[in-house]
C-alpha positions as CSV (number, residue, x, y, z in Angstrom):
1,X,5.7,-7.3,-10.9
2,X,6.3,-8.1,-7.3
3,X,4.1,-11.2,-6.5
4,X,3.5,-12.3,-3.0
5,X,1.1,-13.8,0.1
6,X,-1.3,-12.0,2.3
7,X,1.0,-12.3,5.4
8,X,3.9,-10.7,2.8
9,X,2.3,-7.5,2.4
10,X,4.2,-5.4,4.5
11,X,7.2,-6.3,3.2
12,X,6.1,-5.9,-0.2
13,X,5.0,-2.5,0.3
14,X,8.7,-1.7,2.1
15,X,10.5,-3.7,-1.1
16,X,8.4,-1.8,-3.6
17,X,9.0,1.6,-1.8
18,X,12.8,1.5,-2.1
19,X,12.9,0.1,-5.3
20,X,10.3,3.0,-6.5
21,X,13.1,5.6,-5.1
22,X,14.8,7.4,-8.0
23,X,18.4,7.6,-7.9
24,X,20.9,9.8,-9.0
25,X,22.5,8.5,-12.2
26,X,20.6,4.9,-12.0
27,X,17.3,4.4,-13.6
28,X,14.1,3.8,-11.5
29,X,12.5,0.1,-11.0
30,X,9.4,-0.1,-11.6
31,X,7.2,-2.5,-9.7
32,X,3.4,-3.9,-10.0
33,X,1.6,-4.6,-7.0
34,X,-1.6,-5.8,-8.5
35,X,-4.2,-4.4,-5.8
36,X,-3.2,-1.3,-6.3
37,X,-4.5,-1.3,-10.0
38,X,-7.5,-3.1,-8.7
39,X,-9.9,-1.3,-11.3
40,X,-7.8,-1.8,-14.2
41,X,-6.5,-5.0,-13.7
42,X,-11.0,-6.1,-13.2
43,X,-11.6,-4.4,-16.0
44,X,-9.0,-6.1,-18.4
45,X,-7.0,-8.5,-16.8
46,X,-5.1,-9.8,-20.1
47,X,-4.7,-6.8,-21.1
48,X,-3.4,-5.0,-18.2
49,X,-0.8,-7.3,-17.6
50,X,-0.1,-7.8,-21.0
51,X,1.2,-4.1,-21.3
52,X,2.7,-4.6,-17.7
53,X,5.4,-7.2,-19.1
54,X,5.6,-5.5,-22.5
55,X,7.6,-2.7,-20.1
56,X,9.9,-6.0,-18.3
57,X,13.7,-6.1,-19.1
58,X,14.0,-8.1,-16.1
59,X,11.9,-10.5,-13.8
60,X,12.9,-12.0,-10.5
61,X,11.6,-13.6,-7.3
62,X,11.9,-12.8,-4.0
63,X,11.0,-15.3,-1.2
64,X,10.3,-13.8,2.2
65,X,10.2,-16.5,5.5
C-alpha cells in the first residue's frame, strides 16, 4: 500500500508505475493506491483493506521532500 500527501501524488503514481512493471524472472509488486478503489474501499473499508494486507509479505515507507 503506498501511502502519501496530496502534493505527493505525482510521484506516487510514477513509484507505483514502475513498481507495477512485470519483470523477467522477478515477481511483480503490487501496490494500493487507495483512490483508485474509491468504490470499494466506501463500501467496506475494514474489509477492503483487510484483504489488501492479507496479500503483504512486505511493508515499507517512502518519504518524498
Amino acid at each position: 500500500m503506498l501511502t502519501f500527501a496530496s502534493d505527493g501524488l505525482h510521484t506516487a503514481q510514477r513509484v507505483a508505475t514502475e513498481f507495477r512493471k512485470e519483470r523477467e524472472n522477478q515477481q511483480r509488486i503490487g501496490v494500493v493506491i487507495l483512490y483508485e478503489h474509491a468504490e470499494l474501499v466506501n463500501k467496506n473499508p475494514e474489509q477492503f483493506i483487510s484483504a489488501c494486507f492479507d496479500q503483504v509479505k512486505l511493508a515499507f515507507q517512502m518519504f518524498v521532500k
